[in-house]
PDB file of N, CA, C, O and CB in Angstrom:
ATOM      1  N   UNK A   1       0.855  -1.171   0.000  1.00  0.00           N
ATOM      2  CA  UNK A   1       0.000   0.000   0.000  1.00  0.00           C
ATOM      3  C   UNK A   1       0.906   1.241   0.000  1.00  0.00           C
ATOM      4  O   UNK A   1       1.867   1.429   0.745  1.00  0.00           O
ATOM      5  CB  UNK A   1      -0.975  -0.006   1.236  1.00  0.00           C
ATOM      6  N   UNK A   2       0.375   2.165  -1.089  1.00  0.00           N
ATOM      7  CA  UNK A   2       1.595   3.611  -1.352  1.00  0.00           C
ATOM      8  C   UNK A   2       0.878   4.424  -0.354  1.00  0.00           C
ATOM      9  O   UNK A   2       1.526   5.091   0.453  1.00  0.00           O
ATOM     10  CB  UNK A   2       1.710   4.591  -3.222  1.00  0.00           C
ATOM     11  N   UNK A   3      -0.344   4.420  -0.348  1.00  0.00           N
ATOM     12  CA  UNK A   3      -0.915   6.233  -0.050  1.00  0.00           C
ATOM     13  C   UNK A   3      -1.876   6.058   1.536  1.00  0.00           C
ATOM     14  O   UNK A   3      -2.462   5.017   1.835  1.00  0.00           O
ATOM     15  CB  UNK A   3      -2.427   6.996  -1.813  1.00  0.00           C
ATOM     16  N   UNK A   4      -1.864   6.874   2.099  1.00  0.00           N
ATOM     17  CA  UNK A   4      -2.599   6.458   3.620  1.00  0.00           C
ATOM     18  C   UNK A   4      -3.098   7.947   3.721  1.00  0.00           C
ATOM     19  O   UNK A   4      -2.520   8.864   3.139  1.00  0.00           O
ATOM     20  CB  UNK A   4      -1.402   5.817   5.188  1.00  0.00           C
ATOM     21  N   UNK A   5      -4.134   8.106   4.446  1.00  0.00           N
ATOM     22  CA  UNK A   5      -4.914   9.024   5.053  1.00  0.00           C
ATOM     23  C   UNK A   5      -5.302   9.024   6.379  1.00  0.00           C
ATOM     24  O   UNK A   5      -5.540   7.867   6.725  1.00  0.00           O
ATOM     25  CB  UNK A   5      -5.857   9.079   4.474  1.00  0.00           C
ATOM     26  N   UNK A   6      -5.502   9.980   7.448  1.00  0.00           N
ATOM     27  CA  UNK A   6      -5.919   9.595   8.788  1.00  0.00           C
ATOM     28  C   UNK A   6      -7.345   9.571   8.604  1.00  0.00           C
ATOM     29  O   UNK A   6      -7.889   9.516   7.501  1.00  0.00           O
ATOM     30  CB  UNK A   6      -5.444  10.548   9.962  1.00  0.00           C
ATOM     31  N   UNK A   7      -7.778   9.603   9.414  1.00  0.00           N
ATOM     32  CA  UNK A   7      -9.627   9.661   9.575  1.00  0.00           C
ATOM     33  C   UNK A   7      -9.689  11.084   9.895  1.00  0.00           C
ATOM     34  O   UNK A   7     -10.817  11.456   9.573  1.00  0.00           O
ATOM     35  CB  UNK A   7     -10.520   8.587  11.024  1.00  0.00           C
ATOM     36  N   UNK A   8      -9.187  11.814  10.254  1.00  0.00           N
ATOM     37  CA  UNK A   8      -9.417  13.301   9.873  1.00  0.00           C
ATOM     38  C   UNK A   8      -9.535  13.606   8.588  1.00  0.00           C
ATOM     39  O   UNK A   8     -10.126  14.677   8.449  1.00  0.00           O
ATOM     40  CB  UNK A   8      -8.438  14.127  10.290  1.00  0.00           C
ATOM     41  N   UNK A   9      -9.160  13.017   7.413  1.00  0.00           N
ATOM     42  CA  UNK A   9      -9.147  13.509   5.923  1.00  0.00           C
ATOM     43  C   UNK A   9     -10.852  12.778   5.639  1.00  0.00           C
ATOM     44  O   UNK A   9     -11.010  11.600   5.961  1.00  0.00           O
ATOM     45  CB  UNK A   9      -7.502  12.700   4.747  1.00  0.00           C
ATOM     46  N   UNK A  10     -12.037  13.566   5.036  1.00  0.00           N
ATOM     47  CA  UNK A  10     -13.002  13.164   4.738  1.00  0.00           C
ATOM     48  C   UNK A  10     -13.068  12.877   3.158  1.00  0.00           C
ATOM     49  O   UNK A  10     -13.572  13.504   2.226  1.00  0.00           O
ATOM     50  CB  UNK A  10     -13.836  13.968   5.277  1.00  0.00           C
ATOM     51  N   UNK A  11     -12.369  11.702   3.236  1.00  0.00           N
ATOM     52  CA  UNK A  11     -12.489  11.042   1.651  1.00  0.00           C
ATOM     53  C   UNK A  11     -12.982   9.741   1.566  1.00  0.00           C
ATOM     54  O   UNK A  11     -13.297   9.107   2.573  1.00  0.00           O
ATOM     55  CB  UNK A  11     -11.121  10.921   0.895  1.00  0.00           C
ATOM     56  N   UNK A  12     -13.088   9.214   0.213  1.00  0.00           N
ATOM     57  CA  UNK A  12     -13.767   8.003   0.012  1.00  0.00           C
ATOM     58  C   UNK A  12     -13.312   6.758   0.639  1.00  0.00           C
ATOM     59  O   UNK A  12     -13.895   5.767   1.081  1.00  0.00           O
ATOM     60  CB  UNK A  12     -13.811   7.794  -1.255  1.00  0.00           C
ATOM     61  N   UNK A  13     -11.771   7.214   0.511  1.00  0.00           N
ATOM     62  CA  UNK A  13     -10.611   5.925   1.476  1.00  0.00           C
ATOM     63  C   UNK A  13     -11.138   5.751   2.948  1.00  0.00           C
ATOM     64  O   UNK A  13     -10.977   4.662   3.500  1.00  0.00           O
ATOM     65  CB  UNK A  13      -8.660   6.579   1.741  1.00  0.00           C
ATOM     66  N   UNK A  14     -11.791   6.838   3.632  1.00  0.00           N
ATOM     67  CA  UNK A  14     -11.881   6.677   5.090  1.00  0.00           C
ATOM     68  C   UNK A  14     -13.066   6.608   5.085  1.00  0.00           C
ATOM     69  O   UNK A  14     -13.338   5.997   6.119  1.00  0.00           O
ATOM     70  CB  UNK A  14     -11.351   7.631   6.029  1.00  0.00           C
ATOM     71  N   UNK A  15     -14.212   6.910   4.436  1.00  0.00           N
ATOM     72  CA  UNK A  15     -15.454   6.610   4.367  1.00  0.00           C
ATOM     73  C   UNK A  15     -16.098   5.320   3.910  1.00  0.00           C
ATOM     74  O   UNK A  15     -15.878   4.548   2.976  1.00  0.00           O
ATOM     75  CB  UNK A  15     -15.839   7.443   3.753  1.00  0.00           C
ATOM     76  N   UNK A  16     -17.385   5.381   5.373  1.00  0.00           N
ATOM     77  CA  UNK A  16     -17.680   3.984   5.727  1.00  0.00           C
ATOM     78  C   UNK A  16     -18.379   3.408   4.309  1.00  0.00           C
ATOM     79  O   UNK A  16     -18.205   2.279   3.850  1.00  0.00           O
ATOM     80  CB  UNK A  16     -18.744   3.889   7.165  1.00  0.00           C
ATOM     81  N   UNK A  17     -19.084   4.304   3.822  1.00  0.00           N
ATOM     82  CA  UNK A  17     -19.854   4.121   2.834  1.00  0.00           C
ATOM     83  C   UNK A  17     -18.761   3.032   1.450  1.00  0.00           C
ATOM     84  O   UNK A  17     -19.037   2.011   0.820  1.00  0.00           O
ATOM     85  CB  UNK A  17     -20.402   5.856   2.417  1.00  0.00           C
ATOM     86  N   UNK A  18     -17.389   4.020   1.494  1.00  0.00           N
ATOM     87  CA  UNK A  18     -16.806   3.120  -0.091  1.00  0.00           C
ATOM     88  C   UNK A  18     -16.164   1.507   0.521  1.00  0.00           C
ATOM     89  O   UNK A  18     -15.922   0.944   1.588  1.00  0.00           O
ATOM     90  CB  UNK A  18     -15.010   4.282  -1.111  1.00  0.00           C
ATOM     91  N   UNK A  19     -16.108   1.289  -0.797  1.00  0.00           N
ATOM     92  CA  UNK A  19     -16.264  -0.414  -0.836  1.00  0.00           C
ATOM     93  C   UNK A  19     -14.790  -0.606  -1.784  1.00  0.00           C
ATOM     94  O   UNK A  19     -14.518  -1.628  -2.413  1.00  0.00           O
ATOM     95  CB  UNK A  19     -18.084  -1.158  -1.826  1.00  0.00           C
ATOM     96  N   UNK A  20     -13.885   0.706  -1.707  1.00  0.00           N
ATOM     97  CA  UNK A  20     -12.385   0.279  -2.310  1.00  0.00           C
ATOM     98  C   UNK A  20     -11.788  -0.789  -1.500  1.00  0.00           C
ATOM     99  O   UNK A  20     -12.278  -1.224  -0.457  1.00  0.00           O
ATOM    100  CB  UNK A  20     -11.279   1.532  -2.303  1.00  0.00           C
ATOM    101  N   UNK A  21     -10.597  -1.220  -2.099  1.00  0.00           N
ATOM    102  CA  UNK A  21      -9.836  -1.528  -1.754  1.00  0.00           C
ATOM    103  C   UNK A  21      -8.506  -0.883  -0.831  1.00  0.00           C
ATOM    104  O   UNK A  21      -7.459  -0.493  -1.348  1.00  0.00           O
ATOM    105  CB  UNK A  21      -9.827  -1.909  -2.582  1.00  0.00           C
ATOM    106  N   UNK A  22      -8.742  -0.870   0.339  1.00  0.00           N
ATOM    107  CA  UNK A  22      -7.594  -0.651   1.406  1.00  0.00           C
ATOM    108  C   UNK A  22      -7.753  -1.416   2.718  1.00  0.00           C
ATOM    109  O   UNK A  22      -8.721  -2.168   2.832  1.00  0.00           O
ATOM    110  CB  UNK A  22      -7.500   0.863   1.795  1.00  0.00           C
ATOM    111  N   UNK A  23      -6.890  -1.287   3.701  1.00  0.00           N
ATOM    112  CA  UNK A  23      -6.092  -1.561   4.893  1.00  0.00           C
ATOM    113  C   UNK A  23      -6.222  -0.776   5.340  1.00  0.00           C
ATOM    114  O   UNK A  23      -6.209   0.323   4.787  1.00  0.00           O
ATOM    115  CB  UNK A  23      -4.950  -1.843   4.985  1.00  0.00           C
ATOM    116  N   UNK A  24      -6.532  -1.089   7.322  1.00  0.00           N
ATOM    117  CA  UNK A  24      -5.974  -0.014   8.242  1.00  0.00           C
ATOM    118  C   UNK A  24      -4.451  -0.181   8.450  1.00  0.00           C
ATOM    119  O   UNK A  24      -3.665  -1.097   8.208  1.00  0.00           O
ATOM    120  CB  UNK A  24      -6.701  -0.062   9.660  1.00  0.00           C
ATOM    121  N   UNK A  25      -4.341   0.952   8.948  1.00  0.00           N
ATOM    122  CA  UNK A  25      -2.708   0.840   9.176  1.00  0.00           C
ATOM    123  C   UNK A  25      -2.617   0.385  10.713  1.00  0.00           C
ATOM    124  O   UNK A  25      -3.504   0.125  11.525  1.00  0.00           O
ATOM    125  CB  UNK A  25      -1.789   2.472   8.901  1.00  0.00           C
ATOM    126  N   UNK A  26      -1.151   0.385  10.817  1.00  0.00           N
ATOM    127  CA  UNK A  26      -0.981  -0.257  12.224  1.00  0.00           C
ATOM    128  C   UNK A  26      -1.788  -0.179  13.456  1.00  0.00           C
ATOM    129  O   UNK A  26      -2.318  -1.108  14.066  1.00  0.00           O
ATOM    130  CB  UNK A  26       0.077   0.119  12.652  1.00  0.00           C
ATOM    131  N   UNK A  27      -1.799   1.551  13.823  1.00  0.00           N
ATOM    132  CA  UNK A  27      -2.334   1.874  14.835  1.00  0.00           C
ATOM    133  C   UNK A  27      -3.877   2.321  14.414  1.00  0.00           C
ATOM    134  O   UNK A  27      -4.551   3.147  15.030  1.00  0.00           O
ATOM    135  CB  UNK A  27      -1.460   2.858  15.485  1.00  0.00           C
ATOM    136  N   UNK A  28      -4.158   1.821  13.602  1.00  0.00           N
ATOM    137  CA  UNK A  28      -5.983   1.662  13.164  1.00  0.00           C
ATOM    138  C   UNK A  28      -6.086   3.795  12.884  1.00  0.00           C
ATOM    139  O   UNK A  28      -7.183   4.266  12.585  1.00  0.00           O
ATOM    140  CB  UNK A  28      -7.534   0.690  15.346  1.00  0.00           C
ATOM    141  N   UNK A  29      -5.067   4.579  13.016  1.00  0.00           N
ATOM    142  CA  UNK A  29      -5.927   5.651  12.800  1.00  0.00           C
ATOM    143  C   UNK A  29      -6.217   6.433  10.989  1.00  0.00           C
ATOM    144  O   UNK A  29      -6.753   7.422  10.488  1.00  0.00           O
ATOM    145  CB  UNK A  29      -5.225   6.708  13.867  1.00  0.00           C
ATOM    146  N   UNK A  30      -5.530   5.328  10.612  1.00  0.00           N
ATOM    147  CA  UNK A  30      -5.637   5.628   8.915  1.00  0.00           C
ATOM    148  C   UNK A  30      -6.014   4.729   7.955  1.00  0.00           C
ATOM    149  O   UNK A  30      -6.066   3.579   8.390  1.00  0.00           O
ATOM    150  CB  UNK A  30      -4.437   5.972   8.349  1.00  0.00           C
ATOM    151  N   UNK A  31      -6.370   4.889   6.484  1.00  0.00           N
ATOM    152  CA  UNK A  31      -6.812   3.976   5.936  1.00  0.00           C
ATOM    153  C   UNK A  31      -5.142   3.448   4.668  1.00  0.00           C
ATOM    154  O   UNK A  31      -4.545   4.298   4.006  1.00  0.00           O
ATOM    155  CB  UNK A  31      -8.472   4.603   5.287  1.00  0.00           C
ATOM    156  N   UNK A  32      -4.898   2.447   4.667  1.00  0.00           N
ATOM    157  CA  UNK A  32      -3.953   2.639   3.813  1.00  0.00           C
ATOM    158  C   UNK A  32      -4.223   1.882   2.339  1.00  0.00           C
ATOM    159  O   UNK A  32      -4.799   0.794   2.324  1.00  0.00           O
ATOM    160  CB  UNK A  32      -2.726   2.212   4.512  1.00  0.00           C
ATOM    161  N   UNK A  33      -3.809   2.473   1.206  1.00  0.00           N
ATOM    162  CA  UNK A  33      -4.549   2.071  -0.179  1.00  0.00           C
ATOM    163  C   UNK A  33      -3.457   2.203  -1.269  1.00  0.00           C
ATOM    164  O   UNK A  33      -2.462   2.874  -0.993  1.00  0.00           O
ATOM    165  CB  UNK A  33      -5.921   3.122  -0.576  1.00  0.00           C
ATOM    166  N   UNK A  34      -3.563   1.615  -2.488  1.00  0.00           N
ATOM    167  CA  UNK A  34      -2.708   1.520  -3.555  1.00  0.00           C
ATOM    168  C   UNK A  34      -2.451   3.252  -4.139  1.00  0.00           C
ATOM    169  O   UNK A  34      -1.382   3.722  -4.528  1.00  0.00           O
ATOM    170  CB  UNK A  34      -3.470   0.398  -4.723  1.00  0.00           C
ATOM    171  N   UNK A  35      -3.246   3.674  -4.083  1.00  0.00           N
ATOM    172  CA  UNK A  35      -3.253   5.077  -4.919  1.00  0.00           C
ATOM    173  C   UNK A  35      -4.249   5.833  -4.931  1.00  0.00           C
ATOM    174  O   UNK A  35      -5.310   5.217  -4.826  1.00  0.00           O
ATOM    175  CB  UNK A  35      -3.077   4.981  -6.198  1.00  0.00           C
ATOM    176  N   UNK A  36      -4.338   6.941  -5.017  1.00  0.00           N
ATOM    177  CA  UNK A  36      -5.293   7.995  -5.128  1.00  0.00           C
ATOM    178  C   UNK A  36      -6.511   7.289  -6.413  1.00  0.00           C
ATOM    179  O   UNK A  36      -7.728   7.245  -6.236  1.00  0.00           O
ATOM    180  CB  UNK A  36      -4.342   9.613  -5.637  1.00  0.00           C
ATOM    181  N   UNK A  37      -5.805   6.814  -7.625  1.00  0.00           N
ATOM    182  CA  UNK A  37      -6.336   6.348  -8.905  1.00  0.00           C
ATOM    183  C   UNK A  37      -7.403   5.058  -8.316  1.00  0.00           C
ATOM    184  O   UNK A  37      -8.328   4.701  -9.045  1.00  0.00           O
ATOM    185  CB  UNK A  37      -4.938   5.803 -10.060  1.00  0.00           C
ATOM    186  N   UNK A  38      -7.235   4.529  -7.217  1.00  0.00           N
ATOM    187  CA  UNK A  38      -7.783   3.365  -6.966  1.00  0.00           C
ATOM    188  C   UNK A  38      -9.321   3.363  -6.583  1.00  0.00           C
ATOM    189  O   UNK A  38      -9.434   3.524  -5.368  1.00  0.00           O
ATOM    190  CB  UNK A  38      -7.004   2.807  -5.989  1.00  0.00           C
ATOM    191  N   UNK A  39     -10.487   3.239  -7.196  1.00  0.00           N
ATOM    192  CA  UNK A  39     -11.742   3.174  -7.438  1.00  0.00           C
ATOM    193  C   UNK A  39     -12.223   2.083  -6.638  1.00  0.00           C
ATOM    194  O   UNK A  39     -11.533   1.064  -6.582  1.00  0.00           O
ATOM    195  CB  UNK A  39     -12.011   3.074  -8.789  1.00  0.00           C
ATOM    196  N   UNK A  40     -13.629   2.172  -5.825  1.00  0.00           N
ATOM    197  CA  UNK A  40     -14.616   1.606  -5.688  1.00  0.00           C
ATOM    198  C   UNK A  40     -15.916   1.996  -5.606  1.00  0.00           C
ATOM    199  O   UNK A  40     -16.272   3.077  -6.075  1.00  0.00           O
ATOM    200  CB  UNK A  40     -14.416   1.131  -5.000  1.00  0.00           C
ATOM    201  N   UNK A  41     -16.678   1.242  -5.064  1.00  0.00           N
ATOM    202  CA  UNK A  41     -18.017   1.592  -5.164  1.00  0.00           C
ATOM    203  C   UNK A  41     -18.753   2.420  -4.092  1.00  0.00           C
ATOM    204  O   UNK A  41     -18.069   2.326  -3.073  1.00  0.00           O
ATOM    205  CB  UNK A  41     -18.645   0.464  -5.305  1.00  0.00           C
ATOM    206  N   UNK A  42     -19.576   3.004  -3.912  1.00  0.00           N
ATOM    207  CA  UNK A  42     -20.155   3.826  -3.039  1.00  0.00           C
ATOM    208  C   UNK A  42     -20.972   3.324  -2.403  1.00  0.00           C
ATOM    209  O   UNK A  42     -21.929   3.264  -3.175  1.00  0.00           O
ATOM    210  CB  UNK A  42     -20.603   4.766  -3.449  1.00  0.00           C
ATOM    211  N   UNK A  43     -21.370   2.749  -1.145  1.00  0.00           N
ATOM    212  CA  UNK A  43     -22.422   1.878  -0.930  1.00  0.00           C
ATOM    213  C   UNK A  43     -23.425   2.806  -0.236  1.00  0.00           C
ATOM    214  O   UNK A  43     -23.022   2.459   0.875  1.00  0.00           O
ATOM    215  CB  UNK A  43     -22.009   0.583  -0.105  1.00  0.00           C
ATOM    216  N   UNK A  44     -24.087   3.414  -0.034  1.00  0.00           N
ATOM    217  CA  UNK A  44     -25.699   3.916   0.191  1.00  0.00           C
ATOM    218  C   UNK A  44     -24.968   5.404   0.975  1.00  0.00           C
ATOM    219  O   UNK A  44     -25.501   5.755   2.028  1.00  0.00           O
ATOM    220  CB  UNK A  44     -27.044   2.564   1.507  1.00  0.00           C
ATOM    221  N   UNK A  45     -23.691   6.297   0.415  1.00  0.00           N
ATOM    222  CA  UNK A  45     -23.520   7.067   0.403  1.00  0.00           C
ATOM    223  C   UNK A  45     -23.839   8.517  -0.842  1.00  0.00           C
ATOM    224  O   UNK A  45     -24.646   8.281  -1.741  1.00  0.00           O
ATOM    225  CB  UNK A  45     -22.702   6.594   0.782  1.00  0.00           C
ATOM    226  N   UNK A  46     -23.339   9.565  -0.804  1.00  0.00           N
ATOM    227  CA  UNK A  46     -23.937  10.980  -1.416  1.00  0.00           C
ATOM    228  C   UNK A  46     -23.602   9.879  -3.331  1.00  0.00           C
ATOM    229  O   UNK A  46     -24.466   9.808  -4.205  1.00  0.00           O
ATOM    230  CB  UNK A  46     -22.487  13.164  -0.835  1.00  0.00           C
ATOM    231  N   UNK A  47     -22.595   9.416  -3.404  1.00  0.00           N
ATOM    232  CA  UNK A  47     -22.954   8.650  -4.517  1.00  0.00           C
ATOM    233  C   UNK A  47     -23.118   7.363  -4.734  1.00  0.00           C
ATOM    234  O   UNK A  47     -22.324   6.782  -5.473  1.00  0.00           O
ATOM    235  CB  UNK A  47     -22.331   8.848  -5.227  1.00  0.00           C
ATOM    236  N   UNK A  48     -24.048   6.764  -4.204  1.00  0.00           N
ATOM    237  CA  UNK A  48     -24.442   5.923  -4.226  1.00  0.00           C
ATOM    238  C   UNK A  48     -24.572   4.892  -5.108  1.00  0.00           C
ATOM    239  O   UNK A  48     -25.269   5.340  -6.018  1.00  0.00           O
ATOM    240  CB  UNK A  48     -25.015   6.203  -3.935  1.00  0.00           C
ATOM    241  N   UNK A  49     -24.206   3.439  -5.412  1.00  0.00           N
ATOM    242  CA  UNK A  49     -23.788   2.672  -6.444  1.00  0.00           C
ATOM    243  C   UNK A  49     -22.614   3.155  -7.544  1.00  0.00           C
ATOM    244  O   UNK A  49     -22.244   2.281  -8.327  1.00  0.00           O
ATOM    245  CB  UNK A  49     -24.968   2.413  -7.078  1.00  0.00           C
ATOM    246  N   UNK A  50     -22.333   3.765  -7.597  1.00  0.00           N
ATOM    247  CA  UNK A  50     -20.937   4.909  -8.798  1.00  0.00           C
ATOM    248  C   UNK A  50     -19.697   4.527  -8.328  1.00  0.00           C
ATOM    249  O   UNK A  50     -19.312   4.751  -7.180  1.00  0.00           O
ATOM    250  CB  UNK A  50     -20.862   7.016  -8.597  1.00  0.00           C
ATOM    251  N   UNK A  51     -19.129   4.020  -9.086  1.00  0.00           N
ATOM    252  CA  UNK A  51     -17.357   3.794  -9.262  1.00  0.00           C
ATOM    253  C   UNK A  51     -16.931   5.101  -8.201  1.00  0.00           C
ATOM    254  O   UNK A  51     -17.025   6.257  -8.614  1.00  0.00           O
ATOM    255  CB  UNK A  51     -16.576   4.098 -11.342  1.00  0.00           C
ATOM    256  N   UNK A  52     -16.534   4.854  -7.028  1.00  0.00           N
ATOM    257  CA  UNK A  52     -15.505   6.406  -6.949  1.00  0.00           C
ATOM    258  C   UNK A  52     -14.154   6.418  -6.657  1.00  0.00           C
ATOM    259  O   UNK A  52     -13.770   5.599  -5.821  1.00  0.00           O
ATOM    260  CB  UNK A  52     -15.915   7.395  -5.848  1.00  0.00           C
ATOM    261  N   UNK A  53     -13.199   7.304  -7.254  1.00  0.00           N
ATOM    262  CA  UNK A  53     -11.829   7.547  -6.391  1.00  0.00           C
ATOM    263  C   UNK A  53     -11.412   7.607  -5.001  1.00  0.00           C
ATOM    264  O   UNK A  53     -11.859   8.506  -4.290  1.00  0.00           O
ATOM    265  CB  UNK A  53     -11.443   8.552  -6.641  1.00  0.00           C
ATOM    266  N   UNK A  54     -10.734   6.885  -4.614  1.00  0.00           N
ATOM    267  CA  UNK A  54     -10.300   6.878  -3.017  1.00  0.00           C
ATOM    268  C   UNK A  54     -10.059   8.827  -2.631  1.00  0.00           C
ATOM    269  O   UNK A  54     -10.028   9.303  -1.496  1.00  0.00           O
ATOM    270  CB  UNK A  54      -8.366   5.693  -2.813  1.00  0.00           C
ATOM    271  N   UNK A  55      -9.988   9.229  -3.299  1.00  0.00           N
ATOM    272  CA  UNK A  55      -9.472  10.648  -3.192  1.00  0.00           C
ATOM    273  C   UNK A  55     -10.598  11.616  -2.822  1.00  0.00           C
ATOM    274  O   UNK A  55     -10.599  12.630  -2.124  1.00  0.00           O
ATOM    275  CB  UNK A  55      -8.815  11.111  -4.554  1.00  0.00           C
ATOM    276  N   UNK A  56     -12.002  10.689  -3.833  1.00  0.00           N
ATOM    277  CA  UNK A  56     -13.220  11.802  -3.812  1.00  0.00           C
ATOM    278  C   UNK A  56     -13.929  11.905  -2.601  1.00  0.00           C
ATOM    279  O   UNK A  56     -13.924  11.073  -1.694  1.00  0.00           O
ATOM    280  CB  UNK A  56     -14.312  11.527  -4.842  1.00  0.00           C
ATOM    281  N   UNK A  57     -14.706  13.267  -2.647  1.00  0.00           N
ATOM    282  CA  UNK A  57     -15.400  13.226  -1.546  1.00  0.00           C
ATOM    283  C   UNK A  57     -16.700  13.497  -1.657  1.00  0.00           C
ATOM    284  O   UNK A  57     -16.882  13.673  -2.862  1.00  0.00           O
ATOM    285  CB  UNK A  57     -14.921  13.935  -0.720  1.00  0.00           C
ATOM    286  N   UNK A  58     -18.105  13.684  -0.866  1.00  0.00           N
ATOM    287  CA  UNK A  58     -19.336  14.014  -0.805  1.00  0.00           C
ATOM    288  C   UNK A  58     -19.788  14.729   0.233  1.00  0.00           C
ATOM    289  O   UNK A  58     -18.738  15.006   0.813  1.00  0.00           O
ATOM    290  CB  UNK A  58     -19.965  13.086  -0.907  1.00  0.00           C
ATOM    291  N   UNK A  59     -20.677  15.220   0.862  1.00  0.00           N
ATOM    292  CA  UNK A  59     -21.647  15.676   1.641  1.00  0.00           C
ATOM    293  C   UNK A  59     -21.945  14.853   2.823  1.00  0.00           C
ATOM    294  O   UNK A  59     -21.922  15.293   3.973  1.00  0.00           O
ATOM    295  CB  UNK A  59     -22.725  15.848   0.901  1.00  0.00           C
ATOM    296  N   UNK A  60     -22.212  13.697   2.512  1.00  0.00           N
ATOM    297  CA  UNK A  60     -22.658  12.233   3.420  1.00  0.00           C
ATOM    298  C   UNK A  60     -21.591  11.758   3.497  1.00  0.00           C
ATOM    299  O   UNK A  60     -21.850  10.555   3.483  1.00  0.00           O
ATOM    300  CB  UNK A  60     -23.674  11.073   2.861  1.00  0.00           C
ATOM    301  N   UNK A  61     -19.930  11.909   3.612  1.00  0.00           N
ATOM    302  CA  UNK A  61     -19.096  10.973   4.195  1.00  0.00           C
ATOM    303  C   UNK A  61     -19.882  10.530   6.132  1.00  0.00           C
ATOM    304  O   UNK A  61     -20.890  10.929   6.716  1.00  0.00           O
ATOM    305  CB  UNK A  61     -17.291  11.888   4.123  1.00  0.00           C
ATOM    306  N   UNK A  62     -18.834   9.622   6.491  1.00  0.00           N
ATOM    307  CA  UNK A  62     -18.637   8.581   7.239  1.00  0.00           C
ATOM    308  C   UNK A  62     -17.687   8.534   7.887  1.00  0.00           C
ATOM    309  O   UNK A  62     -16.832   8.474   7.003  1.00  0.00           O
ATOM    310  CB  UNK A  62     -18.666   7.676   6.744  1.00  0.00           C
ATOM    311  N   UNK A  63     -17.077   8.511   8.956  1.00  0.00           N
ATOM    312  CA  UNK A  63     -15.915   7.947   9.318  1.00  0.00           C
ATOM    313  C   UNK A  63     -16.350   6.496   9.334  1.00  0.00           C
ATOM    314  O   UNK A  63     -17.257   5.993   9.997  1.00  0.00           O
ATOM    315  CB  UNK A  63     -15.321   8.514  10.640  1.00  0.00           C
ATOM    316  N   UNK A  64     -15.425   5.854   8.371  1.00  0.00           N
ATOM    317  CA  UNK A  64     -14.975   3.946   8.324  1.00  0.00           C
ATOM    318  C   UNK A  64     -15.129   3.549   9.942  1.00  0.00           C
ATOM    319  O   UNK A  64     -14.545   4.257  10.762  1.00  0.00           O
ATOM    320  CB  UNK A  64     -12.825   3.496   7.698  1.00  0.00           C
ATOM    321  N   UNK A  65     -15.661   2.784  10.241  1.00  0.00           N
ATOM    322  CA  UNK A  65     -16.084   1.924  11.669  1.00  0.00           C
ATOM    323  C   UNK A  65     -15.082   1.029  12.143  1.00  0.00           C
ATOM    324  O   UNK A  65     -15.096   0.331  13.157  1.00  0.00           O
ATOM    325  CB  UNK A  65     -17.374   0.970  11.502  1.00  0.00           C
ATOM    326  N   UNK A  66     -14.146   1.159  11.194  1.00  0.00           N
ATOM    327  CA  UNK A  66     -12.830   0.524  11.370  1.00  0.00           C
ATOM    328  C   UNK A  66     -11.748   1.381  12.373  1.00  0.00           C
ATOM    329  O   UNK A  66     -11.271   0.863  13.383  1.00  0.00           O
ATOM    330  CB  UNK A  66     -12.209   0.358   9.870  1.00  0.00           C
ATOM    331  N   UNK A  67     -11.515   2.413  12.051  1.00  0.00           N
ATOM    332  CA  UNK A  67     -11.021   4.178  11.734  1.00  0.00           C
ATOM    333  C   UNK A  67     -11.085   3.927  13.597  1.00  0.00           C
ATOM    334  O   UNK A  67     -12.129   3.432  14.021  1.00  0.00           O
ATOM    335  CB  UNK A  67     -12.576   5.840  10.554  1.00  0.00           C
ATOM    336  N   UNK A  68      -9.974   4.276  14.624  1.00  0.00           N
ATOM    337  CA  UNK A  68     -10.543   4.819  15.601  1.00  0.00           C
ATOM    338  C   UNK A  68     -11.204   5.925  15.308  1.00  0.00           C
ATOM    339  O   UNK A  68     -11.801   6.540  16.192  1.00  0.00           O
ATOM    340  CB  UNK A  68      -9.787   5.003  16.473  1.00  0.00           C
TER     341      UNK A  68
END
């Protein structure tokens, strides 16, 4: 995993809603992921069913339930 975010950053990587592909990191306070470029799905968030970038963001983020 290249790119990590804390749960202070309100993006798709840390939001509960996306269905990308990442890892918490060690101490659980970040999400860690291949790349900004790395896409998943939105699950019953502001875009809901839509491909999104780990990078993007919405209105209805989440902090991940993972995420301290």
């Amino acid at each position: 995993m290249a790119v990590s975010m804390t749960s202070g950053h309100k993006n798709c990587a840390t939001c509960n809603y996306w269905a990308g592909s990442r890892k918490l990191g060690r101490d659980r306070d970040r999400a860690e992921y291949d790349s900004n470029s790395v896409k998943g799905e939105c699950s019953g968030g502001g875009h809901d069913r839509q491909q999104r970038p780990a990078d993007g963001s919405c209105g209805k983020w989440q902090k991940w339930g993972a995420l301290k």
